[in-house]
N, C-alpha and C positions, 0 to 999 in steps of 0.2 A: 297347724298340724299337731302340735304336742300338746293341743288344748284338746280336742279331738280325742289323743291316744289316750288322757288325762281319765275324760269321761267314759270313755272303750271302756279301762282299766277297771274305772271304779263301776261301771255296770255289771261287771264281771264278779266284783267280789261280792255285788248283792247277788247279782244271782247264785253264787257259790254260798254264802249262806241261807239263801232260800227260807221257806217258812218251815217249820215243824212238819212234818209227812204223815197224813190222816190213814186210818185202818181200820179197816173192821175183821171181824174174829167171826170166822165162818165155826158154823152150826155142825155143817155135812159134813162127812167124811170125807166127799171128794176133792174139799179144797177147805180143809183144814190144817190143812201141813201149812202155812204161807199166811200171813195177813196180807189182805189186797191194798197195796197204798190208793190212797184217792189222785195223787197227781205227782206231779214233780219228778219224771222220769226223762223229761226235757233240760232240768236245769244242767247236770252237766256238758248238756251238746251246747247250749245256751251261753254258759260261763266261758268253758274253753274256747269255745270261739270266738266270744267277743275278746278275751285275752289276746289271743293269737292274733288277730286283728286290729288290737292297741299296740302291738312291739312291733306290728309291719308298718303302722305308720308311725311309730315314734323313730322307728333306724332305719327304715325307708331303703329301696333299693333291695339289691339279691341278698344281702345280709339279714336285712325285715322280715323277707319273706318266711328266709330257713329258720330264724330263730321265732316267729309266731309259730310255726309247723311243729317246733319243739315245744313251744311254753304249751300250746293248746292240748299237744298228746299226753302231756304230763298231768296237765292239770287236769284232762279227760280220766285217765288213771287213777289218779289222786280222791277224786270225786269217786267215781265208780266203786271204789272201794273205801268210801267211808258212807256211801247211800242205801241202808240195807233195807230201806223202804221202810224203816221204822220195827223191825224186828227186835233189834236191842231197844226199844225203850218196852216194847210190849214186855219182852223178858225179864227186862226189872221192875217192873210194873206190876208183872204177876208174880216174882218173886217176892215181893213185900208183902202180894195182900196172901199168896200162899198158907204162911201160918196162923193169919185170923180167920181165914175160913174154915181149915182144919177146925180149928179150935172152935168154932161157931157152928161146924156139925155135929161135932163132939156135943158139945151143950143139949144142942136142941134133938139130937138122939136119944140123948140120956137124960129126957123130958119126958121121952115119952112120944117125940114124934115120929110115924114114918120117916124114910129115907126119901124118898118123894117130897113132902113136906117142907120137911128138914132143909131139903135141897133147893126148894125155892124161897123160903124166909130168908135165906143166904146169900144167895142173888137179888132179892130187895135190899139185904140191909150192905152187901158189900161195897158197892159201888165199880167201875167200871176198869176194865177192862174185865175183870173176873166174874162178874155179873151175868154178861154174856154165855162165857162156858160152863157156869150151875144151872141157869137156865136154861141151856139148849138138854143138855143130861137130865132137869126135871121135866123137862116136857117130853125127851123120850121115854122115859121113866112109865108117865101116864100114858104112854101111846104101847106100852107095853113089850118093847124094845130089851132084847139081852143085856146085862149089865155091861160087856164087852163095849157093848154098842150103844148103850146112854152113856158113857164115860169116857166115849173117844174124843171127845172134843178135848178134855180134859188130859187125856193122855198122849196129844200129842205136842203137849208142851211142856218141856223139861222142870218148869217149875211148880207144874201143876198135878204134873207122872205121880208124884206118891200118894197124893190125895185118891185119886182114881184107882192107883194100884191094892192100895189100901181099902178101900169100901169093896172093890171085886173080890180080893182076898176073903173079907170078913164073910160078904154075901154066900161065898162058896165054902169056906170051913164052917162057918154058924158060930164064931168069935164074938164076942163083944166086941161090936163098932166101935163103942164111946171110946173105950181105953183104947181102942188101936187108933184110932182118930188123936186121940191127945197126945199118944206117942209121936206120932205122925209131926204132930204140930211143933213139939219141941226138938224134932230129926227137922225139919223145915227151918227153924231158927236157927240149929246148929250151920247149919248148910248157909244162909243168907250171912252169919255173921262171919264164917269161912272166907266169903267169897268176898265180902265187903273190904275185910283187912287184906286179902289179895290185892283187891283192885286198888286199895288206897298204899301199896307196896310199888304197886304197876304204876304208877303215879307218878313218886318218889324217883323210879329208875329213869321214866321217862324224862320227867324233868330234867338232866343230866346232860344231855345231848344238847339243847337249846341253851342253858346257860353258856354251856361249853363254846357254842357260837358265837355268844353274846360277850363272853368274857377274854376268849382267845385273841379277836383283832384288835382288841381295846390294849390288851397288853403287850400285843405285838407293837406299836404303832406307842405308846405310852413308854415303853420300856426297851424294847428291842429295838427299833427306827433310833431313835436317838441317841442310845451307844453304838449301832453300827455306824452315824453318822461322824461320829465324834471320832471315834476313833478311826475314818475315811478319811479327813478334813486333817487329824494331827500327821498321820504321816501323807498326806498330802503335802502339808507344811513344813514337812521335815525336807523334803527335796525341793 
């Protein structure tokens, strides 16, 4: 039976790690808010259950039952809220390539090319996930679509907002694009390196908690057990 809970167990943590979660970057407006994952909205049901399933047969009996009932709701939790179908990598993902594209419409405006144009030699040379959202904006571009509305794909993702805000702005004052685009590009660096020394703070704090765990029974049990024993055992000895 505890061979059994053994493999439950460990089926449980492959499926809790699961593969990477695929996405694509909708074009429309209707369902552009949202990358659609390609799969994996089963693994947490998947995980926690086989968990739950591995502590009912490894303590066996009405003890088994209530403590799978708890590992599995936990673990159901736990997962649900670290599954965001891949939204945080899209968001750091488009936050890196952010200020080379900036900076790569800049150029090729201040070459001399359409905004149109511009906008798809940008989408060939960036690469992916941002690819997508220059693209869908140059093809509405050529279909003759409101700037509002060739740049929404673009605007509806935080790290992509100033690029889009930024060209509709220029388009409606009659500004130079270039220089407001290279502005743009180093407000976009400013921002990523911001957020990157956050995150690697966020990091730092986190860490704290887990050593704390790691370190606390180690010294309880090294340090504290063995002088509360000692000094059990002397005045034990004394009577």
């Amino acid at each position: 039976m505890s061979a059994v809970a053994a493999l439950l167990l460990a089926c449980a943590i492959v499926l809790a790690m699961g593969s990477p979660p695929t996405w694509r970057l909708a074009a429309a407006p209707s369902d552009r808010d949202h990358p659609t994952p390609a799969g994996g909205q089963r693994l947490p049901y998947l995980a926690s259950g086989a968990l739950g399933v591995a502590l009912w047969v490894f303590v066996g009996g009405v003890p088994g039952v209530v403590a799978g009932m708890l590992a599995a709701a936990v673990c159901f939790r736990v997962l649900q809220h670290l599954d965001d179908g891949g939204a945080a990598e899209l968001t750091e993902e488009l936050a890196g390539q952010a200020p080379d594209a900036a900076d790569m419409l800049a150029a090729c405006v201040a070459s001399g090319a359409s905004l149109e144009r511009a906008t798809l030699e940008v989408a060939q040379a960036i690469g992916s996930p941002a690819d997508e959202l220059l693209a869908a904006a140059a093809g509405l571009m050529a279909m003759g679509a409101p700037p509002p509305e060739a740049w929404a794909a673009l605007s509806a993702h935080e790290a992509t907002a100033p690029i889009a805000r930024t060209v509709i702005r220029s388009l409606d004052s009659g500004a130079p694009m270039a220089d407001a685009l290279s502005a743009c590009a180093g407000e976009l660096r400013d921002i990523r390196r911001a957020r990157v020394e956050a995150m690697a703070q966020a990091v730092a704090v986190k860490a704290v908690g887990p050593l704390g765990l790691c370190f606390l029974p180690a010294f309880l049990l090294m340090g504290v057990v063995p002088l509360v024993a000692s000094l059990i055992t002397k005045t034990v000895g004394q009577f």
